[in-house]
N, C-alpha and C positions, 0 to 999 in steps of 0.2 A: 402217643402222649407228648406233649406241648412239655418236654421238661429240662433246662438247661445244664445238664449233666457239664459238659464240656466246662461252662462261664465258673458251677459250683469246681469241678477238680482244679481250677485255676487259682482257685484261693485258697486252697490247702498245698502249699509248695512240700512237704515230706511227704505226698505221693509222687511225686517225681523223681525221687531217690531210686537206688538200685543196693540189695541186698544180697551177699553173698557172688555181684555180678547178673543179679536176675532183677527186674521190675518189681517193686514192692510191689502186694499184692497184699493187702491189708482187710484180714476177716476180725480182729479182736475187739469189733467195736461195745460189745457186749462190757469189757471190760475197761476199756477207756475208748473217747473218743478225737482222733484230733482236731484241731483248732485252724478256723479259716483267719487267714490276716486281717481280716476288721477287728478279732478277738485282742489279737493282739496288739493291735495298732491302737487298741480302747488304752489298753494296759500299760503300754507304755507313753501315752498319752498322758497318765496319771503321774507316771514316774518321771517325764519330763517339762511338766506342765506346773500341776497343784500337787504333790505329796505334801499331806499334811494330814496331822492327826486331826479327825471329826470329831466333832462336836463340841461343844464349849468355847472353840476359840473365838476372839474376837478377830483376829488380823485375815488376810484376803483367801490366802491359799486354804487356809483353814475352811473358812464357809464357801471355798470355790469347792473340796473334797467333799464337805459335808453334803452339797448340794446333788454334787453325783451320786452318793454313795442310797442317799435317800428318794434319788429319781431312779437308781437303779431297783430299791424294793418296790417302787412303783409298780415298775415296767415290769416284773417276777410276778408282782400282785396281780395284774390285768392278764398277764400270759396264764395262768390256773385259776382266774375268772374269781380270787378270794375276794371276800364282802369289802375289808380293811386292809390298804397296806399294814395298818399295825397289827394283823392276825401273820404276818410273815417274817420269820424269824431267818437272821442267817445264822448258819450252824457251818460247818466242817464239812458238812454233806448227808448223806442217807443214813450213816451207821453212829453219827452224832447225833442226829434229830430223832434214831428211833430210842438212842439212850436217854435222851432230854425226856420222852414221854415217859421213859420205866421209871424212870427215876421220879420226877416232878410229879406226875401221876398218879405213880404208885404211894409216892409219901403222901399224899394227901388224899387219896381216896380210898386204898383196897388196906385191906387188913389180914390180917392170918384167914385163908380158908377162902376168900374168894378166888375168881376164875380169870384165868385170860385163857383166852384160845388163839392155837395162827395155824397154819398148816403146813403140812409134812415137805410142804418145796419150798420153805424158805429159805432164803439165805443168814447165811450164818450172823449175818447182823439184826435179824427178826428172830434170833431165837435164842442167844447169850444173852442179851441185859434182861430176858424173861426170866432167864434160868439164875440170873444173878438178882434180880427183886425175887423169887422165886427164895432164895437162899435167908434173903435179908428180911423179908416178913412174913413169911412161909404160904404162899398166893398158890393155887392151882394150876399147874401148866393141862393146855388139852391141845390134842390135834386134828386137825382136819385130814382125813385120811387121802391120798392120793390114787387115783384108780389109773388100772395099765395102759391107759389111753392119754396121760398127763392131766386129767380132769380133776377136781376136786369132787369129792362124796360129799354131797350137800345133802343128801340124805342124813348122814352120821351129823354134817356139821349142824341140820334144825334141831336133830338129839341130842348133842353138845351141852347144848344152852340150859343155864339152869338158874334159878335166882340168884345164884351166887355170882354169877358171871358179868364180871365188870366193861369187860374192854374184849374185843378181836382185833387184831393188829395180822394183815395176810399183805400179800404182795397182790402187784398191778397185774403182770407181767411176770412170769418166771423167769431167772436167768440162766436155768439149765432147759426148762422144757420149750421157753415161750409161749407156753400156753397165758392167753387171754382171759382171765378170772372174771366171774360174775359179779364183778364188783357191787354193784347197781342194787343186785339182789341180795348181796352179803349185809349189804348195809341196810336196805328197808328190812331185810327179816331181824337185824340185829334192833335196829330203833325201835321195831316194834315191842322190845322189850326193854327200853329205856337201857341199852349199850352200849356204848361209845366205840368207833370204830377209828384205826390207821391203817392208811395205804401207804405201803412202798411203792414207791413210782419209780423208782432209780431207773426200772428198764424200760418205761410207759412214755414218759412224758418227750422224747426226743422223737418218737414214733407215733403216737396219736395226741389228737387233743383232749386236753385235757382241763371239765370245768368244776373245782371242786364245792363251787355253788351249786349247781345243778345234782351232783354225785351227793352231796350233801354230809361229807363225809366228817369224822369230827377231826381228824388230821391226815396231813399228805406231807409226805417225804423226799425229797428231791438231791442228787447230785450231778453240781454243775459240772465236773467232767465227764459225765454220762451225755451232757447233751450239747458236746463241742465248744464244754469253756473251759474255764482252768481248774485244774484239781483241789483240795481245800478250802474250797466253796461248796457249801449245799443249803439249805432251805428247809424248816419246815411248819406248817401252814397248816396253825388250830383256830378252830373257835374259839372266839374272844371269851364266851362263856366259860371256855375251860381253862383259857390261857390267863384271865382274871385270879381264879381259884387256886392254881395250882404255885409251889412252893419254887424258890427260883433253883437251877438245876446247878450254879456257881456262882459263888463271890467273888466280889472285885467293885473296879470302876467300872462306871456306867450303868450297872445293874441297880444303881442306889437313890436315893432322893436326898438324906439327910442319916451321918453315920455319928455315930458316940462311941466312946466305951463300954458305955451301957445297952445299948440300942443300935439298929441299923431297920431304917424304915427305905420300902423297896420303891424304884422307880414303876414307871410306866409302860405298858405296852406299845413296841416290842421290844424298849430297852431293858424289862426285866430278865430277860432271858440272852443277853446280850451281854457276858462280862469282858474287859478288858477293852482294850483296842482291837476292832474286828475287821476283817481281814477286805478294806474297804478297795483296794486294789482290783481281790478276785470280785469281789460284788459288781464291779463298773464291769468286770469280762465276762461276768455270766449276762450281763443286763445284756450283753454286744453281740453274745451267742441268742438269747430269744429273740433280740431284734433280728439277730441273721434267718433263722429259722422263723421266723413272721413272714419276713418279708418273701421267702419262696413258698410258704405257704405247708401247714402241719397237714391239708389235706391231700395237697400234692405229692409232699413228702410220701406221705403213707402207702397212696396210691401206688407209684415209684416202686417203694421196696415192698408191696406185697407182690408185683409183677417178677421185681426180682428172686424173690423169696421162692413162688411158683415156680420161676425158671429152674434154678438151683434144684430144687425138692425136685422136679423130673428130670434134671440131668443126673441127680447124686441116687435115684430109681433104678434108672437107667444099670448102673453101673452094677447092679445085681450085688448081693452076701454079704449087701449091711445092713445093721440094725438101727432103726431109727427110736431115738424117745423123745416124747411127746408127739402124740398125732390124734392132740384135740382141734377140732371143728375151725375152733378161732384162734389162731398161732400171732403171733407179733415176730418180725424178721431174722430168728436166729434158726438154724439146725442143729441137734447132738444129734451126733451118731456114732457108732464103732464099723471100722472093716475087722470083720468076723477073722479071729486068731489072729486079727496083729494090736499089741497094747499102746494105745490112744497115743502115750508119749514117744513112744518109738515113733508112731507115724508124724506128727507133730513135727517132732526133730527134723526130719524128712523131709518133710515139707517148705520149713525154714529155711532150711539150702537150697529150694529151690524160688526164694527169696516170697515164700507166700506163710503170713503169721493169722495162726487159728490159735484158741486159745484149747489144751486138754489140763484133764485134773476131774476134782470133784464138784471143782466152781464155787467152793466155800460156800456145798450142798452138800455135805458128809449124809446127813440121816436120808437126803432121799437118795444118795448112789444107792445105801443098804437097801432101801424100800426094795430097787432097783437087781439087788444084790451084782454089781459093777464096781471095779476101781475109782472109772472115770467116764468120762467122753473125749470125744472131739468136738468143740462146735465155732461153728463158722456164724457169727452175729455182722449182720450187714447195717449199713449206715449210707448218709443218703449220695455220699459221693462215691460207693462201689457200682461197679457196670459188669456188663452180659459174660464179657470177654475174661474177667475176672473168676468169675464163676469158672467157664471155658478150662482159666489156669489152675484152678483148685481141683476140676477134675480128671485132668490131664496127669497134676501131680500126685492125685490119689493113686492112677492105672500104675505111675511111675515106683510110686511106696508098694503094691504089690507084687510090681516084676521082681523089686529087689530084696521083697521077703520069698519069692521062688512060688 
């Protein structure tokens, strides 16, 4: 494969660091990812260039920031293929924009006794602000049940559905199993019942393309440090339809058109959903990560780490008395697994000394360890500038974490 590995690890200079005296060895992309120097060169670009607060002003720097900040949701808009820049909202990231839905959403549409459904592998930000609209107007929580292979029961989930059922809100991508979700199909069987649907993308969109015209989905969730920008930055990306209707999710500036004592009448889309001064910095560095990620290409990318992914998965085979979770059909680039009798963080720890970072725990997946009945995992989530030799080092230091447990 034609893929410039080398030219990409050149522009992420914290791979060249040394950890405990060993070569970083960086598997936690799952849970952030780092940033190649164009990101930052955007960002600071800002900070030495134009900083100035958007929108309203009249003087230069002002509309030189404004300018970026609004080519930046451009460029967001076109990377996830939405109809309108104004259907794309910046948020704080994935766990902001699924609470902007519960909230805005939920006030304006569902009432005591209707339904939301998500499924049993979400992460803990698809499944609190449920349980908290849940609380506040007393809504149906349902689950999609999870089967031993990482799959979802889409059997259970067409039984699910009821007239009461307003909204499915499930993930892209798992971040414990990596399973691949039928997205496609979650969503035509859900429309066919006049249902509104969100995707978490948080672990999708740095790894496949993603077009949410096409997908047709009624919102998509995105964070910019999942996909090699800066952190407190994210996105998310409804139909105008719904985004017109619904209740704005905070007060302040910019969210407004004309305010009184009496009265407060709301701006436009996507300043309604936009209060305060918003975080126009990170916006210019997430715009600098999709350019980055354009420009090598989301198919090449993919391509890349599904070879890696394969590799890994028959080296990590290989090594015999672990347990693998998730081993659905269609995986997205991460591994959990446990070596059988040693606990996830001990190994982990282990590992870290020998200057190689996985991430263990529950993955702010509590209900599916239980499905699972597990503390935790291990998982090693790859990103496009990890290589063979890496792999190599992770299971090198696996053989090492069991010499030294005997």
């Amino acid at each position: 494969m034609n893929y410039p590995i080398e030219a990409i690890r050149n522009d992420f200079p914290i791979l060249t660091q040394q950890v405990h005296g060993k070569p970083l060895v960086y598997f936690d992309n799952g849970a952030t990812t780092h940033k190649p120097r164009q990101v930052v060169e955007a960002m600071e670009e800002v900070a030495f260039r134009y900083n100035s607060n958007i929108h309203r002003g009249v003087h230069t720097l002002s509309n030189l920031c404004t300018e970026a900040f609004e080519n930046a949701r451009q460029t967001v808009a076109s990377f996830i293929g939405a109809h309108n820049s104004h259907e794309v909202i910046f948020t704080r990231g994935t766990t902001e924009s699924i609470n902007l839905v519960a909230y805005s959403f939920g006030e304006t549409f569902l009432q005591s006794g209707d339904e939301v459904i998500i499924s049993g592998m979400e992460h803990h930000s698809n499944i609190v602000p449920w349980q908290l609209l849940q609380k506040r107007k007393g809504v149906v929580l349902k689950v999609i049940p999870v089967l031993d292979n990482g799959q979802l029961d889409m059997e259970v989930f067409r039984s699910l559905i009821s007239r009461r059922t307003r909204l499915v809100s499930v993930t892209h991508v798992s971040n414990v199993l990596g399973t691949i979700n039928p997205i496609e199909e979650i969503i035509e069987i859900a429309h066919q019942h006049n249902i509104a649907v969100l995707i978490d993308g948080a672990q999708a969109v740095q790894h496949l393309a993603v077009d949410v015209k096409k997908l047709d989905c009624d919102f998509y969730a995105l964070s910019g440090h999942k996909l090699y920008g800066p952190t407190g930055i994210g996105v998310l990306y409804g139909k105008e339809k719904w985004l017109n209707q619904m209740v704005p999710y905070q007060g302040g500036g910019e969210m407004i058109q004309t305010v009184t004592f009496e009265e407060t009448t709301f701006n436009e889309l996507p300043y309604k959903f936009e209060a305060g001064t918003p975080d126009f910095t990170g916006a210019i560095g997430l715009a600098a990560a999709v350019k980055y990620l354009q420009n090598i290409g989301l198919q090449k990318i993919h391509a890349y780490e599904d070879e890696l992914f394969n590799y890994a998965f028959e080296k990590l085979q290989a090594l015999g008395n672990i347990t693998f979770y998730g081993t659905a059909h269609i995986r997205g680039s991460l591994i959990s697994f446990l070596l059988n009798g040693i606990h996830p963080f001990d190994a982990g720890t282990l590992l870290d000394k020998m200057g190689i970072a996985v991430r263990t725990g529950h993955h702010c997946a509590q209900p599916l360890m239980e499905r699972f009945k597990i503390p935790g995992t291990i998982r090693a989530s790859f990103g496009l500038y990890n290589t063979t030799s890496e792999v190599d080092a992770l299971v090198n230091g696996l053989v090492k974490v069991r010499q030294l447990f005997g």
